[in-house]
C-alpha positions as CSV (number, residue, x, y, z in Angstrom):
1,X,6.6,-7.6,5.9
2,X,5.9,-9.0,2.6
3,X,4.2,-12.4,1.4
4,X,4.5,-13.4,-2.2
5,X,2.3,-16.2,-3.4
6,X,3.8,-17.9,-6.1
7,X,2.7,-21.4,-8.5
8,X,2.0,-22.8,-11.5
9,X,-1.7,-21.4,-13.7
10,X,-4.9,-22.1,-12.3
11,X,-3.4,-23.9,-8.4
12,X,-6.0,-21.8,-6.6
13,X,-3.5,-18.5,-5.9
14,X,-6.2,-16.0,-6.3
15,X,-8.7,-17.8,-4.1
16,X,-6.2,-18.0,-1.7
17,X,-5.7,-14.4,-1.8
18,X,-9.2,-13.6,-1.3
19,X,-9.5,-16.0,1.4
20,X,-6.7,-14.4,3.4
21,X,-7.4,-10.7,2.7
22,X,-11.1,-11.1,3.1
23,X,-11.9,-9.9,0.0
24,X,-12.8,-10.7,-3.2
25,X,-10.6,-8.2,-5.3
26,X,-8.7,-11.2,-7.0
27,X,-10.0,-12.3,-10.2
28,X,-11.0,-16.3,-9.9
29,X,-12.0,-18.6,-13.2
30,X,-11.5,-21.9,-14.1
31,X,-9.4,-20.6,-17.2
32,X,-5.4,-20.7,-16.6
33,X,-4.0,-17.7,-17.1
34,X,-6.5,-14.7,-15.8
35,X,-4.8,-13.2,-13.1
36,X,-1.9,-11.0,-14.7
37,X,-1.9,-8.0,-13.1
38,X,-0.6,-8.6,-9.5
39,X,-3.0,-7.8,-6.6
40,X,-2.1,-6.2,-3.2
41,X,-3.2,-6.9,-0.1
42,X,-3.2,-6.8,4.0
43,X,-4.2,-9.6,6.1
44,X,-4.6,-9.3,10.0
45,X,-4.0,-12.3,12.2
46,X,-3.7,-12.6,15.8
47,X,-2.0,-9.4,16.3
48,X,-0.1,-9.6,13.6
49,X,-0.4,-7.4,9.9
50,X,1.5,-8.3,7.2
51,X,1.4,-7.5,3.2
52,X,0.3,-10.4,0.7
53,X,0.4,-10.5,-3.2
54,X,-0.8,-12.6,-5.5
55,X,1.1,-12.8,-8.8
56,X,0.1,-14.4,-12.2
57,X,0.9,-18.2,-12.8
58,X,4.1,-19.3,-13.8
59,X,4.3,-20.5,-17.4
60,X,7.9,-21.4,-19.7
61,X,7.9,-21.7,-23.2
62,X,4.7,-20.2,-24.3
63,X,3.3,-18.0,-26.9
64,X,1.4,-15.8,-25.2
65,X,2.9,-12.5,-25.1
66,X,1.6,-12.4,-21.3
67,X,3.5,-15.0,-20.0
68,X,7.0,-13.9,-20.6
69,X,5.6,-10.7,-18.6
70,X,4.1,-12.6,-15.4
71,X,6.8,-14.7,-15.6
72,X,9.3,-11.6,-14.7
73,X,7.2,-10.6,-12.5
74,X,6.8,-13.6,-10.2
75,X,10.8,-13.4,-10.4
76,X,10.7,-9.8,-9.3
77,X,7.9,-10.6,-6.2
78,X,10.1,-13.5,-5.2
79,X,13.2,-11.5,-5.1
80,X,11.4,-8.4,-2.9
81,X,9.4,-10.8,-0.3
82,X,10.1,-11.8,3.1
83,X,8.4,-15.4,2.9
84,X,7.1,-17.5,-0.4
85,X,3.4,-19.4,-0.4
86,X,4.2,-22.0,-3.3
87,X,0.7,-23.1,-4.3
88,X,0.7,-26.8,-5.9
89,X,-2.6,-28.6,-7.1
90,X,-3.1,-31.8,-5.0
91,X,-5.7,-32.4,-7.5
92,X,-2.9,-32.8,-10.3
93,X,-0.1,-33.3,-8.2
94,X,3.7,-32.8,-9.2
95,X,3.8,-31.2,-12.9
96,X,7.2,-29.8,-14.5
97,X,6.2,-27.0,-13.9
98,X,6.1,-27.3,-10.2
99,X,9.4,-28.2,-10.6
100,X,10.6,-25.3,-12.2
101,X,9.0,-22.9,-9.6
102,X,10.9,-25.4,-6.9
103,X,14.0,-24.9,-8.6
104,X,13.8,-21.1,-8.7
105,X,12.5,-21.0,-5.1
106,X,15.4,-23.2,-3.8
107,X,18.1,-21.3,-5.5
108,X,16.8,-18.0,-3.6
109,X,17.2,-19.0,-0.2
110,X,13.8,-17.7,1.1
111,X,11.7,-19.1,3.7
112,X,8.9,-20.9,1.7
113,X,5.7,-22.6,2.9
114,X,4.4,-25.2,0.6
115,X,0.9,-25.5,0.2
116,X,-0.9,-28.0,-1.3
117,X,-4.5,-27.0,-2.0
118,X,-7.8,-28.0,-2.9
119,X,-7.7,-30.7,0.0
120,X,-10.8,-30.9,0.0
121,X,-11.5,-34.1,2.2
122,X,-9.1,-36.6,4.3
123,X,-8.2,-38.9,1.5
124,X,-7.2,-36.6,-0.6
125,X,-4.3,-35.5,1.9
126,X,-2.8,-38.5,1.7
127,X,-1.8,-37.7,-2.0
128,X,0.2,-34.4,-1.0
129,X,3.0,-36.8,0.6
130,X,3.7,-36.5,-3.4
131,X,4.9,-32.8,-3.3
132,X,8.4,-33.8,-0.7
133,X,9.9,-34.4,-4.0
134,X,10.2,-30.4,-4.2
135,X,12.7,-30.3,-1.6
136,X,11.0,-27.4,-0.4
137,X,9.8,-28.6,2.6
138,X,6.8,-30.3,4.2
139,X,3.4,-29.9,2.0
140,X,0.7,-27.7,4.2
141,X,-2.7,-29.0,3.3
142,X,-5.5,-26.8,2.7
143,X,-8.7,-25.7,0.7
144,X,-8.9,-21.9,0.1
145,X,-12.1,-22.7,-1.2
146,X,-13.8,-23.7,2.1
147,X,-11.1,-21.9,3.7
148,X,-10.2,-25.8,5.6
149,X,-7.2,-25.7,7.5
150,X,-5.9,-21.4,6.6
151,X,-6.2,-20.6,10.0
152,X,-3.4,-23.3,10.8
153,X,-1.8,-21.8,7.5
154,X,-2.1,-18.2,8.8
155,X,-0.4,-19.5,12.2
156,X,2.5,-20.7,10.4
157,X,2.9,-18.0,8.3
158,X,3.2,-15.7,10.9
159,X,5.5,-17.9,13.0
160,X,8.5,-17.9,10.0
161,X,7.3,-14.4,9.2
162,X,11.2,-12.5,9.9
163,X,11.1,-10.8,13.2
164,X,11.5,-7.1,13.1
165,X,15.2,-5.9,13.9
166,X,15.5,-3.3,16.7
167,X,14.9,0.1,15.0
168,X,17.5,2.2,14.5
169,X,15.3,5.1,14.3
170,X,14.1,8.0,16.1
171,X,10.3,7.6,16.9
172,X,9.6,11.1,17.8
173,X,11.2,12.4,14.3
174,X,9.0,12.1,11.3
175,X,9.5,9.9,8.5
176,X,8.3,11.1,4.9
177,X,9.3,8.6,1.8
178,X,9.6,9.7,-2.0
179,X,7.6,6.8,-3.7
180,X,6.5,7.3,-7.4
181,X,6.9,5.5,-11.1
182,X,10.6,5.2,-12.5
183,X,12.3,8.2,-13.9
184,X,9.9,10.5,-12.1
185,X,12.7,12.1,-10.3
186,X,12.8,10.6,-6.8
187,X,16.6,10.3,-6.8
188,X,17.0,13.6,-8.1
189,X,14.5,15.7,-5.9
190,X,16.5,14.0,-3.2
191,X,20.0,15.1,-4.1
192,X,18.7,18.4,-4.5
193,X,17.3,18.0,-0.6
194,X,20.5,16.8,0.6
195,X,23.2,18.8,-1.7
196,X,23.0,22.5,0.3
197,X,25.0,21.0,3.4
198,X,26.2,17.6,3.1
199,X,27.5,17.1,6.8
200,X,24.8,17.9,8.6
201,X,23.0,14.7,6.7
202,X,23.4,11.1,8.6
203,X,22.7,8.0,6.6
204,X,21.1,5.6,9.0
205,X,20.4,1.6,8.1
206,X,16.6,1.4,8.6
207,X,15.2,-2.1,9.1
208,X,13.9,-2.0,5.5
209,X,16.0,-3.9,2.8
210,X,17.0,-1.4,-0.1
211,X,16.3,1.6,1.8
212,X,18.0,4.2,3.2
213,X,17.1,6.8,5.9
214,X,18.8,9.9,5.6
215,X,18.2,12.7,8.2
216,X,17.4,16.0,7.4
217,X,18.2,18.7,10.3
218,X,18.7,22.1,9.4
219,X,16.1,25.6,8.8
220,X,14.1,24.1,12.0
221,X,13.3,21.1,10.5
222,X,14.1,17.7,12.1
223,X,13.2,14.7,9.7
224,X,14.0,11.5,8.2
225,X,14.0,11.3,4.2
226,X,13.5,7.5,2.6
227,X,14.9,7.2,-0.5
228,X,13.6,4.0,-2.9
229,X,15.2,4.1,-5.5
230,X,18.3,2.9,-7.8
231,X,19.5,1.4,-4.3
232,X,19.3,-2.1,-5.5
233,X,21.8,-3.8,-8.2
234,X,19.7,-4.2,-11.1
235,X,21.6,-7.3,-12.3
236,X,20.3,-9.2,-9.9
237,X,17.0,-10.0,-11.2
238,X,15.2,-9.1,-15.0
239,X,13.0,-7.0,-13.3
240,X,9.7,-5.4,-14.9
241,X,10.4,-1.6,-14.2
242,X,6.6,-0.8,-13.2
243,X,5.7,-3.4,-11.0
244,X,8.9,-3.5,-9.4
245,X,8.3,0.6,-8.4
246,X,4.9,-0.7,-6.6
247,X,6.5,-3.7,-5.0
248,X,9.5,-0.8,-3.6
249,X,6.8,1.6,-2.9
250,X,5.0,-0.9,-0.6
251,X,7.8,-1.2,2.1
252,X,8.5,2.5,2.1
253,X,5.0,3.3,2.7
254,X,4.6,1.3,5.2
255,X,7.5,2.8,7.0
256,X,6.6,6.3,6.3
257,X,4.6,9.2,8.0
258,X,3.8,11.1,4.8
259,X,3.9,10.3,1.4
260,X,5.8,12.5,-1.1
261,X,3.9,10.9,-4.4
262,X,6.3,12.0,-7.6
263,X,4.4,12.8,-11.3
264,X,6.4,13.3,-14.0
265,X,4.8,16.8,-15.5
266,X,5.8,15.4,-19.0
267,X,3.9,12.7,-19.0
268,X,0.4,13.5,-16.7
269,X,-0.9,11.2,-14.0
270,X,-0.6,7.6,-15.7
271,X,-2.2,4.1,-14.4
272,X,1.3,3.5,-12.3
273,X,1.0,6.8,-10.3
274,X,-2.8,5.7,-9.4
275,X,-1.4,2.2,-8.3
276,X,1.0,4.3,-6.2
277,X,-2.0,6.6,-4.6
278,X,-4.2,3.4,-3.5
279,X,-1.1,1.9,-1.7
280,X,-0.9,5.1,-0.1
281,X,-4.7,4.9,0.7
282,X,-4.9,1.3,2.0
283,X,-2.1,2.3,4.2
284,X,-3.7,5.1,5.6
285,X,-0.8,7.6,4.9
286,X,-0.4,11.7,4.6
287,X,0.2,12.5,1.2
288,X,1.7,15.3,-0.8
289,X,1.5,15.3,-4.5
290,X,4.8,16.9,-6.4
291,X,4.4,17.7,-10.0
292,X,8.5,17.2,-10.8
293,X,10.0,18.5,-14.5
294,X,7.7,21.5,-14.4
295,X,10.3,23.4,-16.0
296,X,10.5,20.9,-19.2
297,X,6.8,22.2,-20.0
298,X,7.2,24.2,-22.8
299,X,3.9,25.8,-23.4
300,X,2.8,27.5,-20.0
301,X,0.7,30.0,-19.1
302,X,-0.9,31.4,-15.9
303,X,-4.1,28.7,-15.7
304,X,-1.6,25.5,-16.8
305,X,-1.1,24.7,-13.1
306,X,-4.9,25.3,-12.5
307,X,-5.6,22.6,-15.2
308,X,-2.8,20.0,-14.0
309,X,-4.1,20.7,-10.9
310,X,-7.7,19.8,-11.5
311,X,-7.0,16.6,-14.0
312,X,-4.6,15.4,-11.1
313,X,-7.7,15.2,-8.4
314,X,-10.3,14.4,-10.7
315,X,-7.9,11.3,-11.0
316,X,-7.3,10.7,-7.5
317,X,-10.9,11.6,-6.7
318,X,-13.0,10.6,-4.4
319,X,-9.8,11.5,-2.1
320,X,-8.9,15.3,-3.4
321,X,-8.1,17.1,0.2
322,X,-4.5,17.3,-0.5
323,X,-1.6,19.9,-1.4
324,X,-0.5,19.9,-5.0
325,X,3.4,21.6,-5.8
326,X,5.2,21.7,-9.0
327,X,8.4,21.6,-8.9
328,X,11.8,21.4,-10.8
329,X,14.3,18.8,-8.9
330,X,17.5,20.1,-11.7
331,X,16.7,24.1,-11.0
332,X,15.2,23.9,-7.3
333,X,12.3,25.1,-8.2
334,X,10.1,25.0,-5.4
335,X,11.8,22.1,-3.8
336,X,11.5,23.8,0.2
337,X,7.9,24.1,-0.5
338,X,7.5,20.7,-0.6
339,X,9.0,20.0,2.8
340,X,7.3,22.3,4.4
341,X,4.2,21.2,2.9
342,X,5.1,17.7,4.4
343,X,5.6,19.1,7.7
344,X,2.4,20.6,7.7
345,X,0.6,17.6,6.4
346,X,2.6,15.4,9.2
347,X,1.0,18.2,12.0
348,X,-2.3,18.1,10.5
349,X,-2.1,14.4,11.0
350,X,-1.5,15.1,14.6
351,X,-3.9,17.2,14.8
352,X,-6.6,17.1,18.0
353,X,-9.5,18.8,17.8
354,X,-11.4,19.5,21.7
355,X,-14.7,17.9,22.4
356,X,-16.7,21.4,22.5
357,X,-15.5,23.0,19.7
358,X,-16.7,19.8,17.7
359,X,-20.1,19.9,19.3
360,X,-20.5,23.7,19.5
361,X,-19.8,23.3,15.5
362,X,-21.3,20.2,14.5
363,X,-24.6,19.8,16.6
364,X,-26.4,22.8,15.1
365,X,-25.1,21.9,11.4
366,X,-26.6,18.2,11.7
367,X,-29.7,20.0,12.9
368,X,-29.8,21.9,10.2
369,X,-29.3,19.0,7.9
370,X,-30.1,15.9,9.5
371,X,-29.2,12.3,8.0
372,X,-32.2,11.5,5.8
373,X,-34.9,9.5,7.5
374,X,-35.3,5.7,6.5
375,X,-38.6,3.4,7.2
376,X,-40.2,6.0,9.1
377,X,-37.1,6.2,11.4
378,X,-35.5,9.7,12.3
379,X,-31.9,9.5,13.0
380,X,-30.5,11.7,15.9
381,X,-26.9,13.0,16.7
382,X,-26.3,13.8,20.1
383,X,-22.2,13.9,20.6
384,X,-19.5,14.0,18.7
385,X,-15.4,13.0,19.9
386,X,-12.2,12.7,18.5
387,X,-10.5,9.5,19.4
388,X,-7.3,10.2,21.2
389,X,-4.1,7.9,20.9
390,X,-4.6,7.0,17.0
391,X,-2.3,7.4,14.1
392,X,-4.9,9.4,11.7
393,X,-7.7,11.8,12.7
394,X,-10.6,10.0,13.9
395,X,-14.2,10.7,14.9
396,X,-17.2,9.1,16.3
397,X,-20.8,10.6,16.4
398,X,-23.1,8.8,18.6
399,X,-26.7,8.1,16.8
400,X,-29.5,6.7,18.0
401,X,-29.7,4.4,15.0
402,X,-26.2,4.4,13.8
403,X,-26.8,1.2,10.9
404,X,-29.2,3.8,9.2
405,X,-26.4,6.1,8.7
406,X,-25.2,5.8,5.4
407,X,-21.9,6.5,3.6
408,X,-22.9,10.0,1.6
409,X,-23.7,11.5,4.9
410,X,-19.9,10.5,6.4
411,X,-18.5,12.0,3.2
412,X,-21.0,15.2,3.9
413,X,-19.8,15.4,8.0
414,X,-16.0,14.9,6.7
415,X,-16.6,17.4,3.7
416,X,-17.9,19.9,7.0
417,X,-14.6,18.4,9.2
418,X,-12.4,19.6,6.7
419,X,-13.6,22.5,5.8
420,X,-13.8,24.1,9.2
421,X,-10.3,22.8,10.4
422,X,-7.2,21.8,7.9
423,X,-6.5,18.5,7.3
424,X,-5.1,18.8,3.9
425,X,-3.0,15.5,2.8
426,X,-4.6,13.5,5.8
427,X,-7.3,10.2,5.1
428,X,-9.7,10.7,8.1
429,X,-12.5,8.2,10.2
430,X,-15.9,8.8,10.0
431,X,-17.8,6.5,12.8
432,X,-21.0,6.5,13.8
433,X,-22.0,4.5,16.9
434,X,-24.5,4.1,19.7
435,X,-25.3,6.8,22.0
């Protein structure tokens, strides 16, 4: 489920991004105009998750060449969400263009929450009775600086949030969705997937808009294959290509197992494809990488996949644990390798590990090299256990002083992790509690 927050420069958007994501990732300065790359982000709220982005501010008629860009932009985010936060200045009040953005937001049809912010004491809410001249609804008074009344905002949020449909969908059968920049060859790496036996493929309706399940059942494998793109009918909104592949890729991933991330061999990893990787990250998904158009590349020799190889995880690093495949969607090339690599990567993400083989591996390896001492304190690991029941691999250590355990010493016991079991193309949890 998707949030968009939407508004005129410099309403407080980004603060109220960081105030519901609990970050401070957004951007915030008095000047109009500084957030204009969009921001993605999840927000947890009594039992509920749900995805939130904050867009640039909505500007007509100006001559900065950024505008015109965040202005398709906040089109495209409006088009793709679920639910709209229309952020209006009570400070200001009504401007024109407030009332453009009301315009646009009553001509879609989609569940909007006004909020008026920077209601920052009780006089002051008097003055949002201004903003029913919208006709978008009743104004939602808040400050996302002090964070005064988001809780009550949250609540609402997730009470017009639309409710799930009844899945379709197999649980038991894994999902893996093709996500990747525009003309990478998704569509194409699918057809090739789906072209050797046509009837033994079933197009299901998934609960995600502009997306298609397709299942795959034949050589043993038992799978369904979620296609992103060139669903939609372009006409329907000016779209920017770029951003409109991330704000696609987000509902896929969410749905998905694994991750089948498409690079276009002809053009090398580019900012879009690392945009791509970190939803996949944040989301906690398996990922396979698949170098498509390898054929195109005219000048190969034996170490050219060695060096695509390396320039692709040192761009992807700190995360580099994953399979790499090039592949050619026009001659086949390759193209069953990459589902059995997904397979693999959707068993290694299943994959338990006993109590004593962890211990009888780890104990005398963290005796050999012990977390390094702090104020005089030694730090002792006594047990280690996989969590059951979770979707990614997940361990605890027990410590005596577990706050003294420090991040380089998780990556050095998941460095260990994966090099004694395979858990290529899986994130995994480090945690380090009390004994």
């Amino acid at each position: 489920m998707l949030v968009a927050i939407v508004g005129r420069p410099n309403v407080g958007k980004s603060t109220l991004f960081n105030r519901l994501t609990q970050t401070k990732r957004a951007i915030v300065n008095e000047e109009a105009g500084t957030t204009r790359d969009r921001q993605y982000g999840k927000v947890f709220w009594n039992g509920t998750e749900f995805s939130i982005i904050d867009t640039g501010g909505w500007v007509v008629n100006s001559d900065d060449i950024f505008e015109e860009e965040i202005r398709k932009q906040v089109s495209v985010a409006i088009e793709e969400c679920d639910l709209i936060l229309f952020v209006v200045d009570v400070m200001n009040g009504v401007t024109d263009l407030d009332a453009q953005v009301a315009r646009l937001l009553r001509q879609n049809k989609k569940p909007v929450i006004l909020v008026s912010n920077k209601v920052d004491n009780n006089d002051l809410q008097y003055s949002a009775a201004e903003f029913y001249k919208l006709g978008v609804g009743d104004p939602f008074c808040i400050s996302a600086m002090s964070g005064s009344g988001t809780g009550d905002l949250l609540d609402d949020i997730v009470a017009k949030l639309p409710k799930k449909a009844e899945e379709e969908l197999d649980e038991t059968i894994p999902r893996f969705a093709v996500v990747g920049r525009p003309n990478a060859g998704k569509s194409s790496i699918i057809n090739a997937f789906m072209d050797e036996d046509r009837y033994i493929v079933t197009d299901i309706a998934g609960t995600t808009r502009d997306s298609i399940h397709s299942r795959y059942s034949k050589f043993g494998y038992d799978f369904y294959l979620t296609d992103t793109a060139g669903i939609r009918k372009k006409g329907k909104v000016t779209e920017d290509l770029e951003y409109f592949s991330v704000i696609r890729s987000i509902r896929s991933i969410e749905d998905s197992d694994v991750c089948i991330l498409m690079i276009d061999a002809t053009r090398g990893i580019e900012s879009q494809d690392l945009n791509i990787f970190q939803l996949i990250q944040k989301n906690r998904k398996g990922l396979v990488v698949c170098v498509n158009k390898w054929d195109l590349i005219e000048e190969k020799d034996s170490k050219s996949t060695l060096v695509m190889e390396k320039a692709i995880r040192e761009r992807l690093a700190p995360f580099t644990d994953f399979p790499i495949i090039f592949t050619s969607a026009v001659t086949k090339q390759r193209i069953f390798k990459v589902i059995e690599t997904a397979m693999e990567v959707y068993e290694n993400k299943k994959k338990r590990i006993s109590t004593s083989q962890l211990n009888e591996f780890f104990l005398p390896l963290i005796e050999s090299y012990p977390p390094p001492a702090i104020k005089g304190k030694y730090i002792k690991i006594k047990y280690v256990m996989q969590i059951p029941d979770v979707s990614i691999p997940s361990f605890i250590f027990y410590a005596n002083l577990p706050q003294y355990v420090k991040d380089p010493y998780k990556r050095f016991l998941e460095n260990k992790l994966r090099s004694n079991w395979n858990f290529s193309g899986v994130p995994v949890n480090i945690f380090v509690r009390q004994k």
